[in-house]
N, C-alpha and C positions, 0 to 999 in steps of 0.2 A: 455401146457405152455412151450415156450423155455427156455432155462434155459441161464443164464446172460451173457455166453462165448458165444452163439448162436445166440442169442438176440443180443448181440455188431456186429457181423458179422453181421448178416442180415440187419445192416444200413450201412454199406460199399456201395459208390456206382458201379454202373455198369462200369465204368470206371475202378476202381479199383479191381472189380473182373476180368476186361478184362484183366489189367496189373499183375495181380496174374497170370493167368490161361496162359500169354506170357511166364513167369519166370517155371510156370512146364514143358509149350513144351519144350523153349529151355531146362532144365535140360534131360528130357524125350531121347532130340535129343540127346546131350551127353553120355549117356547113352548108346544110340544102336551104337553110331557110335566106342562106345570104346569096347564092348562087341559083338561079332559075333554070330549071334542071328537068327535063322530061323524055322518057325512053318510053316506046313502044312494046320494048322486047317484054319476051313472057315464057318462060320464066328470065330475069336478069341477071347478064353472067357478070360477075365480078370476080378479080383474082386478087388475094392479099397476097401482099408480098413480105415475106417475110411474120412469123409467128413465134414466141416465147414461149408460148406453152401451149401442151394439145386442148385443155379447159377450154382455148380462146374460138377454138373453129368451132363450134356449134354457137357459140355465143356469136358470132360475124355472121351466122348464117341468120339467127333471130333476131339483129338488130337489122342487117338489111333488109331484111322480109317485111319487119314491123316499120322501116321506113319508105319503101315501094308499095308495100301493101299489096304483095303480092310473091310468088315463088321466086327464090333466088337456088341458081345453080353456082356454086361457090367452089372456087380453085385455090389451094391456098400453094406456095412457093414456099422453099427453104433450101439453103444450100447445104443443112443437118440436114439429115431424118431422123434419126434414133429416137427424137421425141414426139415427132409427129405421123410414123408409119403406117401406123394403125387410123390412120383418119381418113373418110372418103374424098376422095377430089385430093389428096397432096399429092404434090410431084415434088423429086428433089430437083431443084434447078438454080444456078448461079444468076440472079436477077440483073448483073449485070451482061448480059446475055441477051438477045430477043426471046420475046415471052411464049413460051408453046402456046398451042392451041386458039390463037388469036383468032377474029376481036374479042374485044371485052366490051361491057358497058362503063363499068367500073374500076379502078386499077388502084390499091389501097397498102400503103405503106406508113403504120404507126411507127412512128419512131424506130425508123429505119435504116435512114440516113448519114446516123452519129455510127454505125456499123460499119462505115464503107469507110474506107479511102476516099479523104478528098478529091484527090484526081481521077475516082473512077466513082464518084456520086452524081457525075453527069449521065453517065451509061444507063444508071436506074431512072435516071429521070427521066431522057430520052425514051427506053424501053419502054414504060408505062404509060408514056403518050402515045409510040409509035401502034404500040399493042390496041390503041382503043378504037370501037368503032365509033364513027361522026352519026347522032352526038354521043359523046362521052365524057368521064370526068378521069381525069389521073388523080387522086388525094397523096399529099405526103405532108401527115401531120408530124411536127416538131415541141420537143419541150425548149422553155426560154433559154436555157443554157448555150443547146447546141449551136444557137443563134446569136447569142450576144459574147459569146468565148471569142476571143480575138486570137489566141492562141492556136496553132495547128492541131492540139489536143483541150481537151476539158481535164476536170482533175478527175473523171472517172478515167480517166484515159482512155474512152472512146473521143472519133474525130470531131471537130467543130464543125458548122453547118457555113459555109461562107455566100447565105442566102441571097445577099448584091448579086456576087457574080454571079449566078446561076441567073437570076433574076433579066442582066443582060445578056446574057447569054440567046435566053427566051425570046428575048423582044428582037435580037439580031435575027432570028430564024421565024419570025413574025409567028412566033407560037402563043398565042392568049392566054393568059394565067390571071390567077388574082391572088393575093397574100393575104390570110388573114390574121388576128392576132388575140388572144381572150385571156381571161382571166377566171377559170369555173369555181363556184363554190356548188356543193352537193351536201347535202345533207347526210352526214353520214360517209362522209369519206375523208378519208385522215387527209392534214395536213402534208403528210411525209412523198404523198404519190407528185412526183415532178410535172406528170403531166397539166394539173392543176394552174400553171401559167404557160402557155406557148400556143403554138397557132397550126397554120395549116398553109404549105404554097398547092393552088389548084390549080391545073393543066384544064382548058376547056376544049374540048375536039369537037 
């Protein structure tokens, strides 16, 4: 049985997951074009972490392909299944946990972070670095909210993102990162999608 955050997506329609999945390329292309970024590997493993709908995993598989230009082996993460069982490569697994199947090249967490527990959105961040092989990127892209909420919740009532401390956190354990922050307009994509202003903290291994 999906459970009611899962169940609400799965009635989004295909349009709208199309215009979702335009908004992570372009974040995605931001990303690489700001961050000097090159793997060998072939095909390149990447694990998302964390999915809202099953729509999203072939679309992660087409946009990183279309950005490596070349074969991506894709693992996606969720501590549900029931909506993404039926997908190749998912595993059910609690991300705050070390990541099976390690390394990665890639470790990628949309809007992930507002899910956790403050005191345990270190764990996911940690994991997604420890999990990557050198080089590698961790991604945990964030909407403006999660970030600018002072509050220990937002008014969706998922958690705040309290990016400083993590931020320190990082540089106490001489771990390299960069923050970045945008503003997307797309043609064709409503107003209403939150991701449209927030950024991304990148882990670099």
């Amino acid at each position: 049985m999906l459970s009611t955050y899962h169940s609400k997506y799965s009635e989004r329609t295909r349009d709208e997951i199309k215009r979702r999945s335009a908004v992570k390329e372009e974040e995605l292309k931001r990303i690489f074009n700001e961050i000097n970024f090159a793997t060998t590997s072939d095909p390149v493993r990447v694990a998302v972490l964390g999915c809202a709908d099953t729509r999203f995993v072939p679309k992660h598989k087409e946009i990183f392909e279309k950005i490596f230009n070349r074969s991506v082996e894709l693992t996606t993460f969720d501590i549900s299944q029931e909506h993404l069982k039926d997908q190749p490569g998912f595993i059910q697994h609690d991300c705050t946990l070390p990541l099976p199947n390690q390394p990665y090249d890639i470790t990628f967490g949309h809007v992930l972070l507002k899910f956790i527990e403050t005191e345990k959105q270190w764990d996911i961040i940690k994991n997604s670095y420890d999990g990557l092989i050198s080089p590698g990127l961790a991604i945990h892209i964030f909407d403006e909210e999660d970030v600018t909420t002072k509050e220990t919740k937002q008014k969706d009532g998922y958690w705040s993102l309290p990016l400083e401390r993590w931020a320190e956190e990082l540089k106490k354990k001489n771990m390299k990162y960069k923050i970045l922050n945008w503003s997307i307009s797309l043609e064709g994509v409503p107003i209403p999608i939150r991701g449209l202003k927030g950024g991304a903290l990148v882990l670099i291994k």
